[in-house]
N, C-alpha and C positions, 0 to 999 in steps of 0.2 A: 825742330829747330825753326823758328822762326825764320823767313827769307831775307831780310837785312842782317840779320847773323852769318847765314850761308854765303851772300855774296861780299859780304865784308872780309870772312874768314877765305875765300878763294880768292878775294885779291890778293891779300896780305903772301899768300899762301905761292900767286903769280909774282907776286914782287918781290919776295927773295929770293926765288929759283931764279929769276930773269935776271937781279944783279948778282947773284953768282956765278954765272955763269955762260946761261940762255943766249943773254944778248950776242953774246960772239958769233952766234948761230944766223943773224940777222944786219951783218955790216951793212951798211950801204956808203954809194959810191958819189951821191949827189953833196955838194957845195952847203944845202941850204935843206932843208925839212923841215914844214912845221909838223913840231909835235904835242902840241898844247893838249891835243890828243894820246894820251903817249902808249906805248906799245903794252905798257901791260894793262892798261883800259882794254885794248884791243882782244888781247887773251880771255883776261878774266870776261868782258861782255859775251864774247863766243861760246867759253865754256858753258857759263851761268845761261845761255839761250838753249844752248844743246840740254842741259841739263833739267831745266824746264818744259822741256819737250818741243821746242822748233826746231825743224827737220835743214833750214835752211839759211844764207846767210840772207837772203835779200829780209825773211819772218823774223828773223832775230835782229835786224836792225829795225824795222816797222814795230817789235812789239819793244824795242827798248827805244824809240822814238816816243812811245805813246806814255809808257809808265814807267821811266828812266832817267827820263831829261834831267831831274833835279841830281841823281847821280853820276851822268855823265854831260856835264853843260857845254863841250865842245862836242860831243859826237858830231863828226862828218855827215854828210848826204850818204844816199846808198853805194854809190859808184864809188866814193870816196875812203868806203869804210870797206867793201869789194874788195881794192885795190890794196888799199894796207893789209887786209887779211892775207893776200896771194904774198904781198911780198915776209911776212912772217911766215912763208911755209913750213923752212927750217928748222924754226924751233919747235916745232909738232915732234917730230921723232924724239929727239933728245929728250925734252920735256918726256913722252909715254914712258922712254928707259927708266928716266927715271922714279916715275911711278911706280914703274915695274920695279925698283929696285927696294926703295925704301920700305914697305911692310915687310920685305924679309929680313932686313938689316935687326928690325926689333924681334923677329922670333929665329933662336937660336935654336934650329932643327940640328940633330948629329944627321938627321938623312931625310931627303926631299925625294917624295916619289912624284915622276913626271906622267902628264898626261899632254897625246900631245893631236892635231888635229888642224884643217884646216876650214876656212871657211869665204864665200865667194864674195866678190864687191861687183854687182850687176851694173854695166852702164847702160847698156842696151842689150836686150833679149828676145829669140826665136829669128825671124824676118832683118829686124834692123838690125841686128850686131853687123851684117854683113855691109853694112854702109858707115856705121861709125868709123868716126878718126879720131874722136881724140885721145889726148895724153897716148901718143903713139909713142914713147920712149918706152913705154912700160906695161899698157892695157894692148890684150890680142883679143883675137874676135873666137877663138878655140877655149875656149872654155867650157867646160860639161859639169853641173850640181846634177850627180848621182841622186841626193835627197829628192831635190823638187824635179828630177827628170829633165831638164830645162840646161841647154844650148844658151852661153850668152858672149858679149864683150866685155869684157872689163880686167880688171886683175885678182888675185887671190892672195888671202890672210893668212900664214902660217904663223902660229901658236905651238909652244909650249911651256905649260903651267904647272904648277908644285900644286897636288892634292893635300886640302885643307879640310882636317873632320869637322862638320857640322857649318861648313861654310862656302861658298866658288872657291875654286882654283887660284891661284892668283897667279899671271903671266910670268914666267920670267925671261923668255926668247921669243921675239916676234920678229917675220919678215913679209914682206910685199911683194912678190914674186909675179909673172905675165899670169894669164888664167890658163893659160896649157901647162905651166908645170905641174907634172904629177908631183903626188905629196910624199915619196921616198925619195926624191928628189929635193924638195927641199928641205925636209929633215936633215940628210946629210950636210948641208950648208949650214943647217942651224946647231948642230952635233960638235962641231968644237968648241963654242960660245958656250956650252950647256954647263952650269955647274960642278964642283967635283964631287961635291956631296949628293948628287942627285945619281942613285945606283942605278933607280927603276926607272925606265917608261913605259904607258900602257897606252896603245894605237890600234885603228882598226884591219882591215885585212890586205888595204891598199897600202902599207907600210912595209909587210911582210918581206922577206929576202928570203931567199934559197929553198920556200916552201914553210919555213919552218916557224914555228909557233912562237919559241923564246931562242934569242938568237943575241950573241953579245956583239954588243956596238962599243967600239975604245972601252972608255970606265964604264959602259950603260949595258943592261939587259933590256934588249926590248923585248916587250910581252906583246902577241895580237893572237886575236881567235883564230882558231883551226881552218885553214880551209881544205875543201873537200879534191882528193886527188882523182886524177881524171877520168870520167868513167866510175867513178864511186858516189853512192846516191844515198847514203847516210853515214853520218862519222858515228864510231865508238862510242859509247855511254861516259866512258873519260875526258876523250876530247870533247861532247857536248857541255861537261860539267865545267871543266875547261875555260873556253869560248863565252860560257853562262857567265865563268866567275871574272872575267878579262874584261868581259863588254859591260860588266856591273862596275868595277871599279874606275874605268874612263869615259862611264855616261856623266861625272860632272863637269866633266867641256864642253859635253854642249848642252848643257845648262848655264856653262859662261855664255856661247856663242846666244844663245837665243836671251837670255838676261841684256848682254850688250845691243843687240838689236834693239828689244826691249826700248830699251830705255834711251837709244842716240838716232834709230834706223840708220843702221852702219849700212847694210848689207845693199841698200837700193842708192845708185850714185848715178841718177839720168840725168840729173840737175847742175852735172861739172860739167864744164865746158874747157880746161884745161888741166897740165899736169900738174901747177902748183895749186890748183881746186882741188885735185885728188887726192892728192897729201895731207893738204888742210882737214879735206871730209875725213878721211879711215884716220890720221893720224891726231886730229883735234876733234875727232868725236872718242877715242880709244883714250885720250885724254881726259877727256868728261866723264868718260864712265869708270874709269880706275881712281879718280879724284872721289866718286860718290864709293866706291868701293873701299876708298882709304878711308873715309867718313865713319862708314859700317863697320869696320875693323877695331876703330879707335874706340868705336862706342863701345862693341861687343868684351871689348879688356878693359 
């Protein structure tokens, strides 16, 4: 796809979600606003940056300063376009739901098997988490990535996604949760929202309850690998086969998580300096990458 295709079809794409609905997400309160600039410029230029591969907003306005201009002949100064970013925080959420919602709308599954998992938003790590402040409504400095071994500040991504054969997962529950909640913790919060048709989940061992391997949650069975009881230094030939067959079927989330990284760097957030920058970052780059993800879909049918 040619790139004036791609950002023509993501404005068009910004502009009826925004007059449907969006905008309600973004009142404001001032007399007067000029918007010659207008909010869905705002979106679509963010997306189409993030999507392009700039990490940042101060990069995404410099490189659509330099080969833009003829597409956006108001863009603001940087502070200017900053500032309207922050106060669009709110539509970031809404907008991912509905990401999240629409490619399931067109596939009429009778049963959506979930996988579900979480994933970290680093603001500061090791030494300096213990001095960061910001987006103190929400970012704690206790957070631990088991993966990378690594102590940091910031908050944490829960997901869960409906397994798709021969393709990512696609999201359909996400929360933002401090970076200390453990992840059975906020599954449970995310467990009533979850759909009715979704029977299965499959999680890892830090999900488990009561010990046990497949354990029924309301309308859900969750599935996690075996772990070993205490004092016991190999499990059974069963539970290893198990365990094998569990952590095969919910290795494609994080093939979403490390995709979405990929392609937005969700995961590193040292560059917010507040809480409606934090939202913007995890919630308008989870945006840009479920937009290329709807892309991918559309083509693959």
């Amino acid at each position: 796809m040619d790139w004036e295709v791609e950002l023509i079809s993501l404005y068009l794409f910004v502009c009826k979600h925004y007059q449907a609905g969006l905008s309600n997400f973004c009142a404001r309160m001032t007399r007067y606003a000029d918007l010659k600039f207008s909010d869905e410029e705002v979106i679509a230029l963010y997306l189409y940056g993030v999507i392009e591969g700039y990490r940042t907003i101060e990069s995404i306005h410099r490189y659509a300063n330099k080969h833009l201009k003829a597409w956006f002949p108001y863009l603001p100064r940087y502070k200017a376009f900053d500032h309207r970013m922050n106060q669009l925080h709110g539509v970031f959420e809404p907008f991912v739901h509905l990401l999240c919602d629409e490619p399931l709308s067109t596939r009429h599954a009778a049963q959506l098997i979930g996988l579900t998992d979480s994933m970290p938003i680093i603001m500061a790590q090791r030494g300096r988490r213990f001095h960061a402040k910001v987006a103190p409504e929400i970012a704690t400095k206790n957070g631990y990535c088991a993966t990378k071994k690594l102590y940091y500040y910031g908050v944490k991504l829960h997901v869960v996604a409906t397994r798709l054969k021969g393709s990512l997962p696609i999201p359909v529950c996400l929360g933002l949760t401090d970076a200390g909640m453990h992840d059975r913790k906020g599954f449970e919060q995310i467990l009533p929202a979850l759909p009715e048709n979704m029977l299965e989940c499959y999680a890892d061992k830090a999900y488990q309850l009561k010990a046990k391997a497949i354990h029924q949650e309301h309308h859900i069975i969750l599935l996690t690998p075996v772990k070993k009881e205490k004092g016991q230094h190999f499990l059974d030939t069963a539970d290893q086969w198990l365990s094998k067959a569990i952590s095969q079927v919910r290795q494609p989330i994080e093939s979403l998580f490390n995709w979405v990284n990929e392609k937005t760097g969700i995961q590193i957030a040292s560059n917010v300096r507040s809480y409606q920058g934090l939202i913007v970052h995890v919630f308008g780059k989870l945006a840009a990458a479920l937009f290329l993800m709807r892309q991918r879909l559309n083509f693959l049918a």
